[in-house]
N, C-alpha and C positions, 0 to 999 in steps of 0.2 A: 743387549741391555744387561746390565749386570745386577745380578738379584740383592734384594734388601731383606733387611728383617727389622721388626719393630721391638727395638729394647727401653723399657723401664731406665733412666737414667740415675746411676748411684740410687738412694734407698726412695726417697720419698719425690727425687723431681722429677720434669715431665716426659712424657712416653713419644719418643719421637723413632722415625725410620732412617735407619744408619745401612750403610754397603757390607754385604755380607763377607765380601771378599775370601770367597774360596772358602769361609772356614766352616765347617761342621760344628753345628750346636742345634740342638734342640729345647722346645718349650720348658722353662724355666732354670735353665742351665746360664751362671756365670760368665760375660766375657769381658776381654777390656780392650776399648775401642779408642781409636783415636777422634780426641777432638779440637776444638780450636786453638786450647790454648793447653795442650798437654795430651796425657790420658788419663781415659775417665774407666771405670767400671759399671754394668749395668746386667740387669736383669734379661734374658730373654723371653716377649709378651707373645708372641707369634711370629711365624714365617710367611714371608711372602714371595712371590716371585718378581713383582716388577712390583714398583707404586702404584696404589688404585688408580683407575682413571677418573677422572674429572678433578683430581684431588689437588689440596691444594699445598698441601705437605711438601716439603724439601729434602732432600739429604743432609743430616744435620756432621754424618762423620763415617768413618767405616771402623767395621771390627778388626781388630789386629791378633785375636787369638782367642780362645776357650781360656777362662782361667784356668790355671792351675793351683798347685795344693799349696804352695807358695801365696799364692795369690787369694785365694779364700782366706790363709790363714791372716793375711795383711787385711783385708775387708774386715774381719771378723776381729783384729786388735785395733782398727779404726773405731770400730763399733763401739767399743769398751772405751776410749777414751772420749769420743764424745760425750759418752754416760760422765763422765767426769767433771767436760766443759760445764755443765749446767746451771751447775750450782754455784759457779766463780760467775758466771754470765747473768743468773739472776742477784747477787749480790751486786754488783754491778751496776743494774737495774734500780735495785732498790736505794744506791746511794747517788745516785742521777735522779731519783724520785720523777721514773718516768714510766706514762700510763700506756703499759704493753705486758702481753704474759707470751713468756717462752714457750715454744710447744717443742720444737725437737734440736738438736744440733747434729751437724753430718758434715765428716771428713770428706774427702775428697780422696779418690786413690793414691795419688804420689803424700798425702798428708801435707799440701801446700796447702789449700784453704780450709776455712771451719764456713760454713753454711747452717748459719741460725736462723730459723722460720720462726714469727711471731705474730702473735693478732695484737690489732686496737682499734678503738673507735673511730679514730681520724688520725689524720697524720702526724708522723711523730718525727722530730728533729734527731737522727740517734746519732751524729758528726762523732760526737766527744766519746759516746761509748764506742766505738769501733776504734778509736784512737786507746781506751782505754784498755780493749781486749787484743788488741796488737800487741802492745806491749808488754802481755802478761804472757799470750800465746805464741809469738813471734810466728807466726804465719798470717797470712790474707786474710781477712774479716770480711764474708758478708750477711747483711741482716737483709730477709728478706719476709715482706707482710704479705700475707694471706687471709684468705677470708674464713669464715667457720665450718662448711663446706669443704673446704682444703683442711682445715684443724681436721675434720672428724677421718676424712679417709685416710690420715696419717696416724692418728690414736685409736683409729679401728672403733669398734662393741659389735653392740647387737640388737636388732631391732624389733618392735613387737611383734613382728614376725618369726623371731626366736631365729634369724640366720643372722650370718655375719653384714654389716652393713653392706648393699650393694658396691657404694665407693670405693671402698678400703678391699674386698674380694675379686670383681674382675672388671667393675670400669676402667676404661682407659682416660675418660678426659668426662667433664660435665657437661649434659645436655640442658636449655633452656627453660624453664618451668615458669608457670604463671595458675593463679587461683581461679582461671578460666578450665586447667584442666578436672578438676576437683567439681566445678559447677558443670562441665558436659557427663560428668558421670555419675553427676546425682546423688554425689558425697554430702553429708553433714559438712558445712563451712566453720567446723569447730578448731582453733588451732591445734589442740589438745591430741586432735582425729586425723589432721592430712599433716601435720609437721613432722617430720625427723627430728631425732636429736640433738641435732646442727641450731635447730629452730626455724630450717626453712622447709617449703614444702618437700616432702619424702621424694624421692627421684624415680619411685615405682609408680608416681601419679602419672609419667609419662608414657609408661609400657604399653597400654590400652587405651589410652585416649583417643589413639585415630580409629579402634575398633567401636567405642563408644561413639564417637561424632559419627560414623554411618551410621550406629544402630538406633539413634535418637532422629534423625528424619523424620520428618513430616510428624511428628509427636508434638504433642502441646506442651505448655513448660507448667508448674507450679506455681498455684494462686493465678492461673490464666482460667480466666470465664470462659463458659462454652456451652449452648445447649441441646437440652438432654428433650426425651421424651415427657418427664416429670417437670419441666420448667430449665431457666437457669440454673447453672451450679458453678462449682467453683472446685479445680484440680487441687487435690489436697497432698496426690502421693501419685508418681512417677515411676514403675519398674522399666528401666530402659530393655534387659538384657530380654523380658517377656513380653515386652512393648504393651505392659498394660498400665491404664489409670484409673483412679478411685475419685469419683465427683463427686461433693455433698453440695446433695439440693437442696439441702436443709430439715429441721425437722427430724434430724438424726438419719435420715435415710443416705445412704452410701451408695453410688452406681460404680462398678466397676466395668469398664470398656475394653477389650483387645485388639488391638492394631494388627492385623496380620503383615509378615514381610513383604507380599503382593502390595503394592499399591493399586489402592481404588477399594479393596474389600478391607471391609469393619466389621466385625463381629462383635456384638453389643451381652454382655451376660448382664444381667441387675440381681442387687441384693438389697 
């Protein structure tokens, strides 16, 4: 079976496994591989030896070489002219009076196509601009829409976490999130508090959430009645990670209860 490796395809598109074909390279090294319809250049993400099993990935091309210094320097005068495309692209845009904002444009290795990524709200008819930017750029046009999640790991920052956004630094593709994981782990449901920059939920909500849904077990939820030796009360506050909760039985009085990870033993402190 012949070994593959997972490359970053050209700058910002997606991370697929290509035939490594004999050639030496390592992590974060240059190559240019053949694909369907030409050659492309790309990023090396990692090594592999065979495709994962169960997996349901393809061979999308093989590698045909390490760049070289020729070849960098071609990548690296792509790069500068796209920075150029942009602003003929959004002019363009704004004389079509149509509702989309450019985020990046991206040559293609041989310089036969331009790859413009854009976001909008709903679908947008762009026939006429592509026809328009043909004609300007005399290469292949295409426009392709992404969602804000793709915007942010291609314009990169930094999160309140003060690192670089997890997308844009070493994910390889996006995992599924929902406002369920945010509620197994006894987050404030503030947007302000679980959203990324993107404006959807952070993508670090999913790191520990299957660590959270075992550690919340047999735990009662918040605003869940239950009683106490002092009468009913009513769960005000939740620590999952110390499996403790605070009851007010009212009358200001507060019970705090600890769940030990044994089940069957309850350890009851009151204050």
């Amino acid at each position: 079976m012949s070994k593959v490796v997972k490359l970053q395809l050209g700058e910002y598109r997606p991370v697929y496994f290509y035939d490594l074909n004999a050639v030496e390279c390592e992590r974060g090294d240059y190559v240019i591989m053949e694909v369907e319809r030409g050659s492309e250049f790309g990023k090396v993400i990692s090594k592999n030896d065979s495709l994962p099993e169960r997996s349901n990935e393809s061979i999308m091309g093989k590698v045909l070489r390490k760049a070289t210094e020729g070849d960098l320097k071609q990548i690296e005068n792509n790069r500068m002219k796209a920075k150029d495309t942009l602003s003929t692209c959004i002019r363009k845009i704004t004389d079509r009076k149509l509702d989309m904002q450019i985020v990046k444009a991206e040559y293609t290795f041989d310089s036969s196509k331009i790859i413009f990524s854009f976001t909008a709200d709903g679908r947008i008819d762009f026939r006429n601009l592509v026809k328009d930017l043909a004609r300007v750029f005399r290469v292949r046009i295409e426009l392709k829409q992404i969602g804000v999640r793709d915007k942010a790991k291609i314009v990169s920052g930094f999160g309140v976490c003060g690192r670089e956004f997890c997308c844009a630094s070493y994910m390889n593709a996006f995992h599924p999130l929902s406002i369920k994981m945010a509620k197994e782990q006894g987050l404030p449901l503030n947007p302000s508090r679980i959203s990324g920059s993107c404006g959807r939920i952070k993508c670090c909500m999913a790191y520990e959430f299957n660590v959270y849904r075992e550690a919340s077990k047999n735990l009662p939820r918040i605003n869940e009645k239950i009683d106490t030796p002092e009468g009913k009360g009513k769960i005000i506050d939740v620590n999952i990670l110390k499996r403790t909760i605070y009851i007010d039985v009212g009358e200001g009085q507060i019970i705090k209860k600890v769940y030990p990870q044994k089940e069957g033993k309850q350890k009851e402190n009151e204050r």
